[in-house]
Backbone as CSV, one residue per row, in Angstrom:
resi,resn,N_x,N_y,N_z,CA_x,CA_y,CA_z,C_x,C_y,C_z
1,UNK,36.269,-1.747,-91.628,34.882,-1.966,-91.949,34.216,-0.621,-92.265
2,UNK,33.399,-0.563,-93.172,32.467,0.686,-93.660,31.563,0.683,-92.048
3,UNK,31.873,2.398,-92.110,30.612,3.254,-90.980,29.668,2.550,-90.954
4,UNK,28.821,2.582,-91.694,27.326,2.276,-91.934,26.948,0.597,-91.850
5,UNK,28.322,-0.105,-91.775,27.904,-1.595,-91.432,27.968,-1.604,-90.336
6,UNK,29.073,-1.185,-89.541,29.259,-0.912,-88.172,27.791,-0.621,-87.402
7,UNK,26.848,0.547,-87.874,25.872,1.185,-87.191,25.080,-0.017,-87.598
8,UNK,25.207,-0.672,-88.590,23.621,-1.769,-88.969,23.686,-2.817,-88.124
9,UNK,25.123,-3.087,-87.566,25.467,-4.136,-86.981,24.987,-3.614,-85.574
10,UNK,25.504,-2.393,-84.759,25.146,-2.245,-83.595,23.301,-2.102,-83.441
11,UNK,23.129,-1.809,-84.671,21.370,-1.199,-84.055,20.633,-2.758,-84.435
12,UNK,21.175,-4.028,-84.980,21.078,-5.120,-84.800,21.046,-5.717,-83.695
13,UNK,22.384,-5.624,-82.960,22.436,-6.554,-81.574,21.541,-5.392,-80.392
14,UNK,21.582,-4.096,-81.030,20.309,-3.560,-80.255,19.197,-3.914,-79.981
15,UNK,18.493,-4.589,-81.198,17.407,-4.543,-81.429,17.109,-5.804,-80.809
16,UNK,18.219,-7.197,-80.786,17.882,-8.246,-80.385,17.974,-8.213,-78.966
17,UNK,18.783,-7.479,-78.072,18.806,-6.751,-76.718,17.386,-6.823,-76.369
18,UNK,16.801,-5.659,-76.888,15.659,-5.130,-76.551,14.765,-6.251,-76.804
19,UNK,14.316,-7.277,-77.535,13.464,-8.177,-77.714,13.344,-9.331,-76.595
20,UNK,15.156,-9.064,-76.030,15.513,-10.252,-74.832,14.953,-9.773,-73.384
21,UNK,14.607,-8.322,-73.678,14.247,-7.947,-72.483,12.733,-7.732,-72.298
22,UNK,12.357,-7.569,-73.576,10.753,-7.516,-73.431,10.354,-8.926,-73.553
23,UNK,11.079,-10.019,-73.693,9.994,-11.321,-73.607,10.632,-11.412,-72.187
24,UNK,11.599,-11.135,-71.177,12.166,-11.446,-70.143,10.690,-10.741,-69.039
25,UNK,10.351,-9.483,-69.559,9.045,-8.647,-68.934,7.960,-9.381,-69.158
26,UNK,7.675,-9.687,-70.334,6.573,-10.466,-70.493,6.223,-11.683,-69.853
27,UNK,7.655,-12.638,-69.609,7.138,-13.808,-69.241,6.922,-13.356,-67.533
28,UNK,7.692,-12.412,-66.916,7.585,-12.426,-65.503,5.874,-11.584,-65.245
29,UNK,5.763,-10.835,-65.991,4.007,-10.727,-65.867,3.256,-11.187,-66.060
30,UNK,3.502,-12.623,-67.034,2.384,-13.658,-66.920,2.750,-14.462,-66.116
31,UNK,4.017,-14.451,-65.162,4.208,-15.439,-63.563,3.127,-14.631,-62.975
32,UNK,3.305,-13.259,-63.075,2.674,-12.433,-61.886,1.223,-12.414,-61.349
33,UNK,0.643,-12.385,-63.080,-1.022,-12.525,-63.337,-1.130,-14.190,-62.990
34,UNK,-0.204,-15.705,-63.150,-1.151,-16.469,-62.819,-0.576,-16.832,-61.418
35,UNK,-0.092,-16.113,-61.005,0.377,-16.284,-59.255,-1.393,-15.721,-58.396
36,UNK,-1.373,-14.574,-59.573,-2.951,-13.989,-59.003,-4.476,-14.217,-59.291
37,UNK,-3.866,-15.075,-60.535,-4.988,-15.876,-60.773,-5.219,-17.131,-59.890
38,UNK,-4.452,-17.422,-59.532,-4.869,-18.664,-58.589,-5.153,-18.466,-57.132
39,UNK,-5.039,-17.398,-56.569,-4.833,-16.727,-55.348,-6.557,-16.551,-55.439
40,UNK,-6.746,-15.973,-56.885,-7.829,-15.437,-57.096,-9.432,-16.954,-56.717
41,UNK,-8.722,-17.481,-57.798,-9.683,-18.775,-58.091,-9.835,-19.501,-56.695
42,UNK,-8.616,-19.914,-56.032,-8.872,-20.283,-54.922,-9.936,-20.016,-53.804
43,UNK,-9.701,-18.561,-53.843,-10.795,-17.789,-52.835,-12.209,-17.566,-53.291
44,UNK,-12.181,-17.967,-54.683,-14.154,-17.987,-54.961,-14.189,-19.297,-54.667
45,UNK,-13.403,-20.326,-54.931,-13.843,-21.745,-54.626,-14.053,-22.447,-53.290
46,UNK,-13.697,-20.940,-52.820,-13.912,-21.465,-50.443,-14.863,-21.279,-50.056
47,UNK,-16.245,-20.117,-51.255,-17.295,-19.477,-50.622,-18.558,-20.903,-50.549
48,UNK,-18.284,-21.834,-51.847,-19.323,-23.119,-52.114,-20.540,-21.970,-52.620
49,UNK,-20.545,-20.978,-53.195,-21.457,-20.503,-53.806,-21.771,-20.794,-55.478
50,UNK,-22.839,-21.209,-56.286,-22.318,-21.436,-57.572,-22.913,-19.998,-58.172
51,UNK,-22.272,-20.033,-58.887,-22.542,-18.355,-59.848,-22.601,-18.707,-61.079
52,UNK,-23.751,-18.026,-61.812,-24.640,-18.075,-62.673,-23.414,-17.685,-63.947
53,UNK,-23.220,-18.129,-64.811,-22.614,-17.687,-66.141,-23.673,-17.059,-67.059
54,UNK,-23.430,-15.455,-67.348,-23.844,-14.413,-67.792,-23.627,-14.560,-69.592
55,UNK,-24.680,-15.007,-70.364,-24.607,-15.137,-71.399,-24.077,-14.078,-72.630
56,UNK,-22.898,-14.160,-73.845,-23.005,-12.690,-74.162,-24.247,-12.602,-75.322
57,UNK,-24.123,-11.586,-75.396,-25.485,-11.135,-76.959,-24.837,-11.220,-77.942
58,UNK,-25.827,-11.906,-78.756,-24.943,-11.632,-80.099,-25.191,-10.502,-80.673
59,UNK,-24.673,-9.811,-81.462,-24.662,-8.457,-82.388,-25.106,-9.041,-83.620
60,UNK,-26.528,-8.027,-83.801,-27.040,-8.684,-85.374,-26.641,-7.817,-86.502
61,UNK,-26.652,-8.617,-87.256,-25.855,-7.943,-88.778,-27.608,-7.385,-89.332
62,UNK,-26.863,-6.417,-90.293,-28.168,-5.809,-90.912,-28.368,-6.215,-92.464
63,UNK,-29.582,-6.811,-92.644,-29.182,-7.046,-94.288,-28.505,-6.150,-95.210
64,UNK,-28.441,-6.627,-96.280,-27.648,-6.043,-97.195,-29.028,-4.698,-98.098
65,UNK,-29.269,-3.971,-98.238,-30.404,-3.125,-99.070,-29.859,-3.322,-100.354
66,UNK,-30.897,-3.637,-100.938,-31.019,-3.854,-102.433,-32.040,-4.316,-103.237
């Protein structure tokens, strides 16, 4: 086999390596965040306090000059 297929081939199954391991990271940090999201939610929902939802602003556009 030619050098250079050899290297296209290895930096291939490299590359799919590396993709297996960053969605393998990814999915265990979104276990992590909703393990703590619920830990989270739980414990505002024990106080029986209701809390006000903070409206956002809108950002105004500026006419056009002309």
């Amino acid at each position: 086999m030619l050098p250079w297929l050899d290297q296209l081939f290895d930096a291939w199954d490299e590359r799919r390596r590396q993709r297996e391991r960053e969605a393998a990271e990814r999915d265990a940090l979104e276990a992590a965040v909703q393990e703590t999201g619920e830990a989270i939610v739980d414990d505002e929902s024990d106080d029986g306090e209701d809390h006000k939802k903070t409206k956002k602003k809108k950002k105004k556009k500026h006419a056009p000059k002309g």
